[in-house]
GUNU-59247 format. One record per residue (C-alpha): residue in three letters; z negated, y, x. Coordinates in steps of 0.02 Angstrom, whole numbers, plus 50000, padded with zeros to 5 digits. Layout:
# residues N
ALAZYX/...
//
This chain:
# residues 346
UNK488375007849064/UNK489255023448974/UNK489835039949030/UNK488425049049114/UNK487965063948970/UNK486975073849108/UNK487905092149194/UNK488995090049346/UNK489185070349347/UNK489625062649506/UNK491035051449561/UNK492475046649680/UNK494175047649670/UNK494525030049699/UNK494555020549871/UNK493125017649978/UNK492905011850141/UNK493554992550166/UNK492444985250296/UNK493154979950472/UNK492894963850445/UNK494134963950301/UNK495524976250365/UNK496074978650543/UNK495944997050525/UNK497375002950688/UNK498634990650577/UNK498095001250432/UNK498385017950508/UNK499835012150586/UNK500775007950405/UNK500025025650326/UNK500065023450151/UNK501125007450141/UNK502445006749976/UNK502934990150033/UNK501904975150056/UNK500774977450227/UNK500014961350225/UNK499554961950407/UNK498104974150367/UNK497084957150330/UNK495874952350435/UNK495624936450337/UNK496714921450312/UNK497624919850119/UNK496504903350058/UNK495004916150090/UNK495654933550050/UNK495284935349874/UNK493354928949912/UNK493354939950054/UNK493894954349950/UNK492784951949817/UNK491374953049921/UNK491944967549995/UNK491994974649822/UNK490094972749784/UNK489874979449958/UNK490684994549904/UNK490174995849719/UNK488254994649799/UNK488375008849908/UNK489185019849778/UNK487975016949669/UNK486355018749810/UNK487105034049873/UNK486795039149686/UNK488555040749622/UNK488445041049429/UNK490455032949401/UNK490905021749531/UNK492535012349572/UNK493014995949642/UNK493365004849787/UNK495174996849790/UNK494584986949918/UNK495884973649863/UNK497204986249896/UNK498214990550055/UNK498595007349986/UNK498295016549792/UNK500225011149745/UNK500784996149797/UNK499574983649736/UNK500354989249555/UNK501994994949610/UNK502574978549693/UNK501984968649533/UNK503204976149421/UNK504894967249375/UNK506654973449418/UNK506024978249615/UNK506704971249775/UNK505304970649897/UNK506234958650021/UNK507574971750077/UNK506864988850087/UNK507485008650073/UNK506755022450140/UNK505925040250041/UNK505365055350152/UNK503735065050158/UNK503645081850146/UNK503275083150337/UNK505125073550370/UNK504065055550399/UNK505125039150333/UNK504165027250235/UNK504785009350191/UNK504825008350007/UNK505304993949897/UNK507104995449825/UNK507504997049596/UNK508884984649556/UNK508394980749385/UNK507414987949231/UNK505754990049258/UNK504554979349167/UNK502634974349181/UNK502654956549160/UNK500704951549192/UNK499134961749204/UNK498994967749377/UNK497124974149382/UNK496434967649229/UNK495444957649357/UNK494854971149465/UNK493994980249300/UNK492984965349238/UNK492304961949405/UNK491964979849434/UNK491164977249253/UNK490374962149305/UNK489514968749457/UNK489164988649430/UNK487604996749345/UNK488285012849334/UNK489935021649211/UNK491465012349290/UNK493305018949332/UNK494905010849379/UNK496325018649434/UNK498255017649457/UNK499615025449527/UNK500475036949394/UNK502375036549332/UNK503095050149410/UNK502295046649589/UNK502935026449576/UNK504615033049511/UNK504715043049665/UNK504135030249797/UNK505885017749771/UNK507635018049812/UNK508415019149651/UNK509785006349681/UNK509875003949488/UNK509605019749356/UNK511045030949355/UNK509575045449265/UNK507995045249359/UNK507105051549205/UNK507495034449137/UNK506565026949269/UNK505185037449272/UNK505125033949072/UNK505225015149123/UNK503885015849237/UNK502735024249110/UNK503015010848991/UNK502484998649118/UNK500725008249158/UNK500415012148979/UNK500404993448946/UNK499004990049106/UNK498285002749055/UNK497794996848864/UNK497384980148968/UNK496234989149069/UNK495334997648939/UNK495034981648827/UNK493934977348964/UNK492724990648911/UNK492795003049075/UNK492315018849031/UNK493795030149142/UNK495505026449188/UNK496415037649314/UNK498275041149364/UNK498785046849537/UNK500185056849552/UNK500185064549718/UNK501865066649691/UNK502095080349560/UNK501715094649683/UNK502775085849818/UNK504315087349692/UNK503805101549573/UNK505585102949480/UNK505695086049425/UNK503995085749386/UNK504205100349263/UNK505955093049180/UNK505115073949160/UNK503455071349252/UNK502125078749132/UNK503315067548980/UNK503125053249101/UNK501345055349129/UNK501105058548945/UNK501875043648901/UNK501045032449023/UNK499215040048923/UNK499935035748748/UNK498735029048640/UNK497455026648781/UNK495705030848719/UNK494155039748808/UNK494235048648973/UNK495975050149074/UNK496095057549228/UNK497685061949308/UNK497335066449503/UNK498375075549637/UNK498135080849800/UNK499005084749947/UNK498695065450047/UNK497535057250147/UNK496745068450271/UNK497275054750400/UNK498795056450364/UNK499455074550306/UNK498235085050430/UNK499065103250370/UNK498815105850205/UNK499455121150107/UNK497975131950024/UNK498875131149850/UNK499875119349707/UNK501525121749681/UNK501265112749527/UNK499295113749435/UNK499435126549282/UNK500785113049218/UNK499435100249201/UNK498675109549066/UNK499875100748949/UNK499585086348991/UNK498655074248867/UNK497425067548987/UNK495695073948971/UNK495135078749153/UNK496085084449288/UNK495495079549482/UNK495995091149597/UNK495505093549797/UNK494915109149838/UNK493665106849997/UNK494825103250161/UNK496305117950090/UNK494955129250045/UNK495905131249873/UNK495435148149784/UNK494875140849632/UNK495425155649530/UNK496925144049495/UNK495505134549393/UNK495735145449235/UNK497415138849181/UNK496515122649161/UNK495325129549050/UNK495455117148930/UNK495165102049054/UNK493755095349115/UNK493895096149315/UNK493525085349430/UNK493195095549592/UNK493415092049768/UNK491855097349850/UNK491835085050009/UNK493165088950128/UNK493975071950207/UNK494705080850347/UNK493165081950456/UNK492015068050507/UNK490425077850499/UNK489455072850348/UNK488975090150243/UNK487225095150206/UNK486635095050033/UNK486575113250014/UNK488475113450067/UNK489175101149922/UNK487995111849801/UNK488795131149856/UNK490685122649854/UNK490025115449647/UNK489415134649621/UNK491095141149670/UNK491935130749528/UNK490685134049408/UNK491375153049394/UNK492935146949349/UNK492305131349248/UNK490925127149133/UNK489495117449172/UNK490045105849035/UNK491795103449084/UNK491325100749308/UNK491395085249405/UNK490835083449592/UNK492045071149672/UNK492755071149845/UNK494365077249886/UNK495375060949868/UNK495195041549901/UNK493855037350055/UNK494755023150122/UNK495145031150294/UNK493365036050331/UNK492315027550440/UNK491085019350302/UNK489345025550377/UNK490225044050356/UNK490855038150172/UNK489185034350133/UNK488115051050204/UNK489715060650127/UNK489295052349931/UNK487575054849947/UNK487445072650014/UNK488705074949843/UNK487505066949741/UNK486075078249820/UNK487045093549819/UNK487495090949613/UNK485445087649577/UNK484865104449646/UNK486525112449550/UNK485945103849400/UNK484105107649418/UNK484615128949448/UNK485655125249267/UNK484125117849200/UNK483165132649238/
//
């Protein structure tokens, strides 16, 4: 299936919902957004886990697509968290004996340790794409964590110049990445969180790092940032410290969230040369919005950005959410963009 060629496609950000019978979801809010392996999110014993997460996959993929989401994800339902599935795959890490980063909120995270170059040695989700190829009907996405974010999740016990490492780490997802497109999938994504969390290093080496990482890659790029999981960060600023800078970056659409902050999307117009992908389903709140609700927050962006250049998405990744809520969330998004389209149609 290729790139929807309709106004205001539809699509997520990246995770959905893994199913209880997969995860043990108080182990997974207990680790947060694990850097370090968190194997004891599992529900299902190793000789069974990778069957058990590929049916979890369709499960996911098939409610995307019925709740009438035009590009669909995996739903990194083989993933304990956005990073680590790639992160911890990468030569020249120590995942055995651990550091520590801090959030912005003062919280310490476990994160795996650099103590040699880093290097991609195998394809990491090569896999994930062509089954998401395999199985989906509808334009397909993977995603990945970015360069700057990963170079800012380790203890650099290594690189005496983090830009180095950052540089290092863009090599790496540059090299998944042309993996990931030979499979044919029409979108690839970077998340990178990270660049408003530490908005003077992302100026001197992030957007080169990011740049870097999208080398050469072909089609539609996304680079997304946000400010974290609504289960996890519940007091979110109503502005970026760090958007307009995105504008030179070499990716082609820019995913921002915009519905839980209530971001004034005036801030819009120094991306005017990016297609946006636009939060319009806050994460933060449970209750499932109407139609009519998705549809007024797509008409807010739309006097900032053209019709041609709008994407409805939620705010971030799903995977938090309790799935029924997921699901009535996704399809209100798909309703809300059809009466939006149909006003545009005239």
């Amino acid at each position: 299936m290729t790139y929807p060629t309709h106004l205001l496609p539809t699509t997520v950000v990246g995770s959905y919902p893994q199913p209880d019978w997969l995860v043990n979801r108080e182990t997974l809010h207990h680790h947060g957004v694990p850097r370090t392996h968190a194997h004891d999110v599992w529900r299902v014993a190793e000789p069974y886990l990778e069957q058990a997460q590929d049916d979890g996959t369709v499960l996911a993929i098939r409610e995307m697509e019925r709740a009438g989401i035009d590009i669909v994800t995996d739903g990194e339902i083989r993933r304990e968290s956005y990073s680590n599935r790639f992160a911890l795959a990468l030569e020249g890490i120590d995942t055995a004996n651990p550091g520590q980063v801090f959030s912005s909120g003062g919280r310490a995270t476990p994160v795996p340790r650099v103590v040699g170059r880093i290097r991609r040695v195998a394809a990491v989700e090569r896999r994930d794409a062509e089954f998401l190829l395999g199985h989906a009907t509808h334009a397909t996405k993977i995603t990945l964590p970015g360069p700057f974010t990963l170079s800012q999740q380790v203890k650099n016990d290594f690189y005496k110049d983090e830009e180095e490492m950052a540089m290092d780490y863009a090599i790496a997802v540059n090299e998944e990445l042309r993996a990931l497109k030979a499979t044919g999938v029409d979108v690839v994504q970077l998340d990178e969180p990270w660049v408003r969390t530490s908005p003077e290093k992302a100026s001197r080496y992030g957007l080169k790092a990011i740049n870097r990482a999208l080398e050469g890659i072909e089609g539609i790029t996304v680079v997304h940032l946000c400010f974290g999981y609504a289960a996890v960060v519940a007091n979110k600023p109503s502005g970026y410290s760090f958007l307009p800078q995105l504008a030179d970056t070499v990716a082609t659409q820019i995913s921002i969230e915009a519905a839980q902050p209530r971001l004034d999307l005036g801030v819009l117009r120094d991306l005017s040369g990016k297609t946006i992908m636009l939060g319009v389903l806050d994460l933060g709140d449970n209750t499932v919005e109407t139609a009519d609700i998705v549809a007024e927050r797509l008409r807010a962006g739309l006097k900032f950005v053209d019709a041609t250049k709008l994407v409805a998405a939620p705010d971030c990744g799903m995977k938090y959410l309790p799935r029924d809520v997921a699901f009535g969330k996704l399809k209100a998004m798909a309703e809300g963009a059809a009466i939006v389209r149909r006003e545009l149609a005239g």
